[in-house]
C-alpha positions in Angstrom: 0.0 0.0 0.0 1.4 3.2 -0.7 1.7 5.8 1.5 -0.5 8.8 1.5 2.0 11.5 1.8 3.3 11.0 -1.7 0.3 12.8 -3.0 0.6 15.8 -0.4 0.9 19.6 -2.0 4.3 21.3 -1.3 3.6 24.7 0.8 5.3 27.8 1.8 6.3 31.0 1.0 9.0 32.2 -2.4 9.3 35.6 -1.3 12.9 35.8 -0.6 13.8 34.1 -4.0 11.4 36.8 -5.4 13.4 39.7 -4.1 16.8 38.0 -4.8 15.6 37.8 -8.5 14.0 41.4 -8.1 17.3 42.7 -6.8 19.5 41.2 -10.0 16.9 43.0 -12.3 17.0 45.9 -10.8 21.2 45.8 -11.0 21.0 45.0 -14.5 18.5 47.5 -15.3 20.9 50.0 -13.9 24.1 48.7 -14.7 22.3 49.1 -18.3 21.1 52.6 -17.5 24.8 53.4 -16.6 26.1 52.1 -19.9 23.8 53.7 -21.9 24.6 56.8 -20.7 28.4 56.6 -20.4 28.3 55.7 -24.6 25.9 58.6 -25.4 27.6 61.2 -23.4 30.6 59.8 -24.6 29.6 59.8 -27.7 28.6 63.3 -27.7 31.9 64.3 -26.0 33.5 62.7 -28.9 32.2 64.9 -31.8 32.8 68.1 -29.1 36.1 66.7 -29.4 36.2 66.2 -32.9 34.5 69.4 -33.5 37.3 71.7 -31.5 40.4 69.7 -32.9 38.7 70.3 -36.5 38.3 73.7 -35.5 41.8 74.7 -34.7 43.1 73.2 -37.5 40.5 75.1 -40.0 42.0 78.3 -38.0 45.5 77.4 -38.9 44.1 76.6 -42.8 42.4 80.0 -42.4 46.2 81.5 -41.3 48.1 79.7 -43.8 46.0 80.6 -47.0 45.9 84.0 -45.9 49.8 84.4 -46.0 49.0 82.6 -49.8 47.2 85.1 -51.0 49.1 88.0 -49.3 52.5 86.5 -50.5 51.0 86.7 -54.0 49.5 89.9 -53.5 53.6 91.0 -52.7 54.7 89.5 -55.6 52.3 91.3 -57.8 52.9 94.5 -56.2 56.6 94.2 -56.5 55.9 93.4 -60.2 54.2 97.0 -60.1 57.4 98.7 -58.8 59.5 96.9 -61.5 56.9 98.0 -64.6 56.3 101.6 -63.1 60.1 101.8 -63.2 60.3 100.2 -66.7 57.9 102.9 -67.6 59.9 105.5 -66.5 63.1 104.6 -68.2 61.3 103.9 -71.5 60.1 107.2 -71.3 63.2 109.1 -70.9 64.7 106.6 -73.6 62.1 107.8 -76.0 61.9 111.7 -74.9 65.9 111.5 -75.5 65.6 109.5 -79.0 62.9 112.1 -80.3 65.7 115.1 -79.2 68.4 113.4 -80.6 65.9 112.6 -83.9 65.1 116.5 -83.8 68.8 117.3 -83.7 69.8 115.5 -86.7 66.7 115.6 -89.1 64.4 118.7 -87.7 66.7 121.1 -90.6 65.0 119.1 -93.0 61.9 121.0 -94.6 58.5 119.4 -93.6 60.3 116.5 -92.1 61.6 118.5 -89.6 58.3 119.9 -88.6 56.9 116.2 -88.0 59.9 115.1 -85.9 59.7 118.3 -84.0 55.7 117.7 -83.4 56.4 114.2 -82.4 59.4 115.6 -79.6 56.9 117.8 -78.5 54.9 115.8 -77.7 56.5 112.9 -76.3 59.0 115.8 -74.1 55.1 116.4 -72.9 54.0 113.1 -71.8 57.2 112.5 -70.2 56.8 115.2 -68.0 53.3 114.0 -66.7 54.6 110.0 -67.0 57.3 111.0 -64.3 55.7 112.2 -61.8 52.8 109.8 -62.3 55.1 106.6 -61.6 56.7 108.4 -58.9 53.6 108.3 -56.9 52.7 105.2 -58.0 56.3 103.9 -56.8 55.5 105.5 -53.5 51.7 104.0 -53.4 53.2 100.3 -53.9 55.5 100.6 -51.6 52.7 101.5 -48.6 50.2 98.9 -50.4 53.4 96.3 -49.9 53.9 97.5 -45.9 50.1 97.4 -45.2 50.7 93.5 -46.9 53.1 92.8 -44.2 51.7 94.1 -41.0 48.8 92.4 -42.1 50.3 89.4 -41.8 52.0 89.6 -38.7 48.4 91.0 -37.2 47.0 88.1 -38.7 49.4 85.3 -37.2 49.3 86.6 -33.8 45.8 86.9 -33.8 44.7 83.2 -35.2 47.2 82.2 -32.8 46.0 83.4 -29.5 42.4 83.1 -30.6 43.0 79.7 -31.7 42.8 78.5 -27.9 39.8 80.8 -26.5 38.0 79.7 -30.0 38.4 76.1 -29.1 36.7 76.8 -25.5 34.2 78.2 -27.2 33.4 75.6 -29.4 33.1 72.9 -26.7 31.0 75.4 -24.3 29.1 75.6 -27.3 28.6 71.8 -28.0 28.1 70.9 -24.3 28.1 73.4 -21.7 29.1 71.1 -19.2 32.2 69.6 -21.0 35.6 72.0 -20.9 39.0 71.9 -22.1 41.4 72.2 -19.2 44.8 73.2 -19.2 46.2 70.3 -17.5 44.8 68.0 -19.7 45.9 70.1 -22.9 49.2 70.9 -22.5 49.9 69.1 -25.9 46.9 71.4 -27.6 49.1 74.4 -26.1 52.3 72.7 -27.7 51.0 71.9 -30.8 49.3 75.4 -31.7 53.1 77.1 -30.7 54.5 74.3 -33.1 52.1 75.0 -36.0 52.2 78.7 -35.4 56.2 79.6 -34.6 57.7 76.3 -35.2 56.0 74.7 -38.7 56.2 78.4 -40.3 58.8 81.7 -39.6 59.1 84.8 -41.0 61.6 85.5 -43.5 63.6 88.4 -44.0 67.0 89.6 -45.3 68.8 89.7 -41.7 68.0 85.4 -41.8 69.5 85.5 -45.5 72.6 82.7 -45.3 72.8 79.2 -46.3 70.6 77.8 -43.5 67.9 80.0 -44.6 67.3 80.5 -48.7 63.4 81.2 -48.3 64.3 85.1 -48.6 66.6 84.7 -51.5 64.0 82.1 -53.0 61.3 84.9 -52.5 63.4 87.5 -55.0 63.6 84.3 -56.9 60.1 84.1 -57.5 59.6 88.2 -57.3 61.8 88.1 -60.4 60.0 85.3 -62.5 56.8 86.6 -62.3 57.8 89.5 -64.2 55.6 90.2 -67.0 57.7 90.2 -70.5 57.7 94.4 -70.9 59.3 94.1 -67.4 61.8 91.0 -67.7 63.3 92.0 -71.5 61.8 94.2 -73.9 65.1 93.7 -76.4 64.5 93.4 -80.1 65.9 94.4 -83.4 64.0 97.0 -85.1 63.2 96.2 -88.9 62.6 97.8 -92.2 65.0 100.5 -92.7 66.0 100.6 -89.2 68.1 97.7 -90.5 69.2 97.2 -93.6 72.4 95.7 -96.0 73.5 97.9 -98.9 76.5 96.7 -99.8 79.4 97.9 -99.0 77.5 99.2 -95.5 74.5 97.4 -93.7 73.3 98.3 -90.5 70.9 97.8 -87.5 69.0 99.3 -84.8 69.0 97.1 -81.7 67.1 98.3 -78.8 67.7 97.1 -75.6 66.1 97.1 -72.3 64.2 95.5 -68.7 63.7 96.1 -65.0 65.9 94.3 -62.6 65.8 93.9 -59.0 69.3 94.3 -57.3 70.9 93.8 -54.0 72.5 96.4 -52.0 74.9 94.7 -49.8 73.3 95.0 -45.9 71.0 97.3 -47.8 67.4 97.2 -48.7 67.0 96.2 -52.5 66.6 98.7 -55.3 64.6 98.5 -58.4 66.5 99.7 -61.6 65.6 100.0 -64.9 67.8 101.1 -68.5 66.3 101.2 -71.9 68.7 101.7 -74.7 68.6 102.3 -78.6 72.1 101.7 -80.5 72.6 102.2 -84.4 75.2 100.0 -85.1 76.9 100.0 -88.8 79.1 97.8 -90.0 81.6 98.1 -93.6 82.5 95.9 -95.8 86.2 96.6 -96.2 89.5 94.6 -97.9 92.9 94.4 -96.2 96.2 92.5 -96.0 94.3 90.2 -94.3 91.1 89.6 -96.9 88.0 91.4 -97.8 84.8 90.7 -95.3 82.6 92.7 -93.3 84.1 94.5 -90.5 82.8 94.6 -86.5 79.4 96.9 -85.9 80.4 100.4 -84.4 77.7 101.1 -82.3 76.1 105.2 -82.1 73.5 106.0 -79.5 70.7 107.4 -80.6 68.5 106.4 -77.0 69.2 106.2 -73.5 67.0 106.3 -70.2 67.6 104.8 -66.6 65.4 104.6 -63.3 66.1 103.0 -60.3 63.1 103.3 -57.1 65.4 104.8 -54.2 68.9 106.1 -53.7 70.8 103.2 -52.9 71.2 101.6 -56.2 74.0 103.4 -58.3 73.5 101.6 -62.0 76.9 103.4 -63.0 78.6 100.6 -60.8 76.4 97.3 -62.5 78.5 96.3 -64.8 76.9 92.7 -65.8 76.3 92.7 -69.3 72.9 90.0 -68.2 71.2 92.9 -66.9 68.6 94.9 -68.6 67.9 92.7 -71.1 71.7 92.4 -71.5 71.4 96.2 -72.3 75.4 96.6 -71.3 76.5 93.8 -73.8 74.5 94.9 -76.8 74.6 98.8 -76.6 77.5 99.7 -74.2 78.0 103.4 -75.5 74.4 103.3 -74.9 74.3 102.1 -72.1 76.6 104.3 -70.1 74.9 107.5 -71.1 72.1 106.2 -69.5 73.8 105.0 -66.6 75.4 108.5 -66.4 71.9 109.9 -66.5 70.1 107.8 -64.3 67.2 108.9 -62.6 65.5 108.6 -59.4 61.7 107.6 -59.0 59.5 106.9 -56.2 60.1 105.8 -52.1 60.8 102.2 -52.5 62.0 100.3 -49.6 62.6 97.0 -50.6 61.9 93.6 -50.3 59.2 93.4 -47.1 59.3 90.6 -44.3 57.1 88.1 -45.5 56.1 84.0 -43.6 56.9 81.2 -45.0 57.3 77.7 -44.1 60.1 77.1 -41.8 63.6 74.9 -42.6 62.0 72.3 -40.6 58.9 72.0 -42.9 60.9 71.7 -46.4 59.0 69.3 -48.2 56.0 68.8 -46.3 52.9 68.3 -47.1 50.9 68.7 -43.1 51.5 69.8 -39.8 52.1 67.9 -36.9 48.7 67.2 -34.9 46.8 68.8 -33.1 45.9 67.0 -30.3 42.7 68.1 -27.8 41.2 66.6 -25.0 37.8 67.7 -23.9 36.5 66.2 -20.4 33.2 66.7 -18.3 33.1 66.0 -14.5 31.7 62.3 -13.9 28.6 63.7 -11.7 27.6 65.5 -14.9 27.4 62.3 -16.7 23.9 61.8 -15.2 24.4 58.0 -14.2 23.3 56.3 -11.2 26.5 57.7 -8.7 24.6 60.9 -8.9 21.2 59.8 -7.9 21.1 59.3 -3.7 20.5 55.3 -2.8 19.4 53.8 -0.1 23.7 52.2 0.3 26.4 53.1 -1.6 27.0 49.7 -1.8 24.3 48.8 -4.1 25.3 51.9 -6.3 26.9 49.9 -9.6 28.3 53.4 -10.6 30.9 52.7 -7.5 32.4 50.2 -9.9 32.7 52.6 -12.6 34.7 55.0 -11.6 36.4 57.0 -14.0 39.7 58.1 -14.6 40.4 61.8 -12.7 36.7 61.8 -11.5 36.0 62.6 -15.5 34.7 61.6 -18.7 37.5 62.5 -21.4 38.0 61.8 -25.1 41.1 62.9 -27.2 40.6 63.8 -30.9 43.6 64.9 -33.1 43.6 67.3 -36.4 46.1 68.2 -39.4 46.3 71.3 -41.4 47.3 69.4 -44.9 48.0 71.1 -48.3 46.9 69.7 -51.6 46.8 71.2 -55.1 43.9 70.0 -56.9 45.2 68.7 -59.7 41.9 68.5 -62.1 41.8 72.7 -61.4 45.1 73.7 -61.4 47.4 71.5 -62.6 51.2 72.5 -62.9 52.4 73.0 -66.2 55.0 70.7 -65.7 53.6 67.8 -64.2 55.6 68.0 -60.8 54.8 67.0 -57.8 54.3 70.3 -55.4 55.2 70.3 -51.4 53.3 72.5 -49.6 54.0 76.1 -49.4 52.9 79.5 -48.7 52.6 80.9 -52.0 49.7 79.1 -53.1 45.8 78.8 -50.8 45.4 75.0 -51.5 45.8 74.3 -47.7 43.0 72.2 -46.0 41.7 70.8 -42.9 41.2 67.3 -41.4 40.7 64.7 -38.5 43.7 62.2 -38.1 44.2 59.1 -35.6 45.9 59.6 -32.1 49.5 58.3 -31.9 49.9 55.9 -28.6 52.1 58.5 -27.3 50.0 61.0 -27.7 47.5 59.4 -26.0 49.8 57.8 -23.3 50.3 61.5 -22.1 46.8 62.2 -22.0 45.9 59.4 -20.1 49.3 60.6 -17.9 47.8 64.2 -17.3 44.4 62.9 -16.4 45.8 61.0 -13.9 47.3 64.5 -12.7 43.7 65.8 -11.9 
């Protein structure tokens, strides 16, 4: 028989399983709450980060270009000073070929009339072409001084506002988040690298063999010289030159603006345009008959140079001028002789460039930032008040400095767009500041760069 018992009903009470089960839900529902919020503000404090890293690199993009621009702004205007020069040599080289014309031919009936007309009026617009490139000499000068203290204002600026900006743009993001100093000491280091390491500013006191960016600035000063300013030599034709045997003849002229270097001096614009007849005889001797060397006569001379430390009487290169002093020397010394003096120039300005240290680069270093936010403003459960502390799962995720931080890291990069402006020859170009093709963008964290951030957390 079997007992009874076996088919008795269990009974008691489950209520302490109940609230053990109760209690692991509840822990998971806020270690889940806790989670949740460490990614999204974490998340958030990532783009801040990304944001203010980004930020300082589009100011030092913003700094760079405008040095681009105002470099070729310089250039342009010292073109200016070289054609406003040119114009006042050609000037006096025609007003004195017109006298000279008048002095040979103006006896002649009716053709003298004409030639005297024509020295009339070119003696008249020589008088108001002087003066006008005088002032303009002068005007270029202060355009290419307002170019330079523009710069300078310009770099200091972006780089003291580049900090206060960032703080800015994280207060603007997330009001609660801030960039401290402790934990930014790279960001301080990198925007003094980037601003007074990456780049310098060039001028002729800096001109040796360790620092060519000055001399590579006249470099580029003198090839961007229009063709009226770099050579306007050429033979004149038809009966300027001719061969009718036993004499033949030509009229070479000669001329071009030049920039030269005056010792510790400032630099000094000069210009010389020349007209030389030159006639040649065909003549027999012990030695054969042939035609005999040109004997050059000067029949136009004019010289200009923008201040009073240039002396063209002592250039004696024959490349200069459009090889002015190789072709038509006799020309060329009257000229020289009678030099003139146009304008208030004062040389070559102070311009930034990229530093010895950058040759051949193509970025800056990075930029690194940190952007942090106190843990209580995180809103998980450590800042809600529980029954114990010791059910809190927000004890066990304490973070590092009391703070939620996240490192982000930027590059100011240069890169011609080939499909716009392509080089002519095909080259591969570094970055500079000559041309506004520099750019912005986010770049990974080295693990030194992050090691130190993590090291000047701990600090806090």
């Amino acid at each position: 028989m079997q007992s009874k018992t076996k088919f008795l009903k269990q009974k008691g009470q489950s209520l302490v399983l109940s609230l053990i089960l109760m209690s692991f839900a509840a822990m998971t529902v806020l270690y889940s709450y806790n989670t949740a919020q460490l990614n999204i503000k974490s998340t958030k404090l990532q783009h801040t980060a990304d944001n203010t890293a980004y930020s300082i690199a589009t100011i030092a993009v913003r700094d760079f270009n405008f040095k681009a621009y105002t470099n070729r702004a310089s250039v342009a205007n010292q073109v200016a000073v070289a054609q406003m020069v040119g114009l006042s040599s050609w000037f006096n080289m025609t007003d004195r070929f017109t006298q000279n014309a008048c002095s040979a031919l103006c006896w002649v009936p009716y053709l003298g009339q004409v030639i005297n007309a024509i020295r009339s009026g070119v003696g008249y617009a020589n008088q108001v072409v002087q003066p006008f490139t005088e002032i303009m000499i002068t005007a270029e000068n202060s355009i290419l001084g307002i170019l330079r203290v523009s710069q300078s204002a310009i770099h200091y600026a972006s780089a003291v506002s580049s900090f206060t900006t960032a703080q800015q743009i994280v207060k603007a993001n997330d009001n609660k988040a801030e960039l401290s100093l402790v934990q930014n000491a790279q960001l301080i280091n990198d925007i003094r690298n980037v601003w007074f390491t990456f780049q310098k500013q060039h001028n002729r006191n800096l001109q040796n063999r360790y620092n060519t960016q000055f001399t590579d600035f006249k470099a580029v000063i003198m090839d961007s010289r229009d063709p009226f300013s770099e050579q306007r030599s050429y033979k004149l034709s038809s009966i300027w030159s001719k061969t009718l045997w036993p004499l033949r003849w030509k009229t070479l002229k000669t001329g071009g603006s030049e920039l030269v270097s005056n010792r510790n001096d400032a630099e000094s614009w000069t210009s010389m345009d020349t007209i030389g007849f030159h006639l040649s005889k065909y003549r027999c001797s012990w030695s054969g008959c042939r035609w005999r060397g040109y004997k050059e006569t000067p029949i136009g001379w004019g010289a200009t140079r923008s201040d009073d430390r240039a002396n063209i009487n002592r250039l004696r290169s024959s490349s200069l001028w459009g090889r002015s002093r190789g072709i038509n020397k006799k020309s060329s010394r009257l000229a020289a002789y009678n030099q003139e003096e146009s304008g208030n120039y004062s040389g070559v300005q102070s311009f930034y460039g990229l530093s010895n240290s950058a040759s051949k680069k193509n970025h800056t270093d990075n930029i690194v930032v940190v952007v942090s936010k106190e843990q209580k403003d995180v809103r998980t459960t450590s800042s809600v008040d529980l029954a114990e502390n010791t059910i809190d799962p927000a004890t066990t995720e304490k973070l590092l400095g009391d703070r939620l931080s996240n490192i982000s890291a930027s590059q100011a990069y240069y890169s011609r767009p080939s499909d716009l402006w392509a080089r002519s020859d095909s080259k591969y170009e570094y970055g500079n500041l000559y041309n506004p093709f520099w750019q912005a963008r986010l770049t990974d964290t080295t693990n030194s760069e992050r090691a130190i951030a993590l090291a000047l957390t701990r600090v806090l």
